[in-house]
N, C-alpha and C positions, 0 to 999 in steps of 0.2 A: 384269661386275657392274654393279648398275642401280642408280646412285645418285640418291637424291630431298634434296632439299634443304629445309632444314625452314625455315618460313614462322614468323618470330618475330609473336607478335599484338599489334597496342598495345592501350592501355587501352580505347579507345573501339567494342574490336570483338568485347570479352568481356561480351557481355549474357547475361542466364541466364533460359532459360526455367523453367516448373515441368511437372513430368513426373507422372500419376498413378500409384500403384502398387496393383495390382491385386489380387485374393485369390479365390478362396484358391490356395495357394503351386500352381507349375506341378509336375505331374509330370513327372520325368526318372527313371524306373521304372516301378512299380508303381504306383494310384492308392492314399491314405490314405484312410479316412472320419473321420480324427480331424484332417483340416488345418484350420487356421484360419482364418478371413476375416481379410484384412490390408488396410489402407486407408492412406491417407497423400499423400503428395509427393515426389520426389525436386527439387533444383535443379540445371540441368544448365548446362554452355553451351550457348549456340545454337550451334553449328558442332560439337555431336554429337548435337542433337536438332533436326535443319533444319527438320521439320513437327511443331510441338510440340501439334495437335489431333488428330493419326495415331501419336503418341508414346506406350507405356505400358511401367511396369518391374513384372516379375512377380519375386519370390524362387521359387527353384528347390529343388525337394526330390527326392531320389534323385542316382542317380550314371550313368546311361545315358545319361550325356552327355558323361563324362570324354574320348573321343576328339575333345570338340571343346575342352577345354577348359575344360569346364562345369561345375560339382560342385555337391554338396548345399549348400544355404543360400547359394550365390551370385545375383545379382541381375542377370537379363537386363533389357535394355530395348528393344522391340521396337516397330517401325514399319510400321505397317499398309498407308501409303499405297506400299512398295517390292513390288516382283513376285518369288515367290520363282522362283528358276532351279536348275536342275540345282547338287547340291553347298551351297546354302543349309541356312540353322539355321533351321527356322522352329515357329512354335504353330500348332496344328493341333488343331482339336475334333476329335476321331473316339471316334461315337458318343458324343456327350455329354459328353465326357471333355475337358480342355483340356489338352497334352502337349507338351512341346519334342522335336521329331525332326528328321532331318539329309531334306532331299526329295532324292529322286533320280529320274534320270530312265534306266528299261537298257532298252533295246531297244522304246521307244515304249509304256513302261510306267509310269506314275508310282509311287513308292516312298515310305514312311516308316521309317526306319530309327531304330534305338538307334545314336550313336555309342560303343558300348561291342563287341568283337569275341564275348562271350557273350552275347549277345540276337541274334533276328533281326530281317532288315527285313521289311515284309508288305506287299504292295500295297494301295493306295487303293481299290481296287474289292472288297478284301475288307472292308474294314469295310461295313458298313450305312448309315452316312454319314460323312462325312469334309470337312472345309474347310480351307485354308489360312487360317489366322487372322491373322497377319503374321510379319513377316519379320525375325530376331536380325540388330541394329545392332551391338550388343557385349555383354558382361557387365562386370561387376563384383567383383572376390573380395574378402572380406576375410584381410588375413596377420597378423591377431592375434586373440585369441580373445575376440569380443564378449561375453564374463560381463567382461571383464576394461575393458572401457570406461566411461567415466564418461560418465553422463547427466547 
């Protein structure tokens, strides 16, 4: 068993960047035409947002992500300036469309996939166009039900 040792941080090395958050909300499904443009800020630490000008947090809408973890109305934050690799979370325009899918790489073929096992994955050369937009750092879920939070 691989034990890691956890690194206590002092005060002087908790600075915080600010993160844009982007809109309208990423598709992990189907696309909506009813999303809303979302704008804002997250503030992060620097030591999970290490290039905060390649930094940006999108909210997630649908569920074709739950195999990663991912669910409707949670909050990725993804970094442009990382190269996606086989097995990576990444946003990816394809055809116009801006979408969180898992990249895969079978048999010298590049892949975007639903991590959900009812969806398929479809290769990159079948869209029309397609880019890897960046690369999922982490998300964010919330575990109570935001009507219920006080502004």
């Amino acid at each position: 068993m691989k034990v890691r040792q956890i690194v206590e941080l002092g005060a002087e090395d908790v600075s915080t960047v600010r993160v844009l958050i982007l809109g309208p909300a990423l598709c992990a499904g189907f696309p909506s035409p009813a999303d809303d443009f979302l704008e804002g800020s997250l503030e992060l630490p620097r030591w999970l947002a290490p290039n905060p000008p390649a930094t940006f947090a999108w909210n997630i809408s649908g569920d074709s992500m739950r195999g990663a973890g991912i669910f409707d109305r949670d909050l990725a934050v993804v970094d442009r300036s990382l190269k996606a690799v086989h097995d990576s979370v990444v946003v990816a325009a394809v055809d116009g469309q801006m979408s969180i899918k898992r990249f895969l790489i079978e048999e010298r073929v590049a892949r975007l996939a639903f991590d959900n096992p009812d969806l398929p994955a479809f290769a990159v050369e079948e869209a029309a166009e397609a880019e890897i937009w960046g690369v999922v750092r982490f998300s964010i879920r919330w575990h109570i039900a935001r009507a219920g939070l006080v502004r």
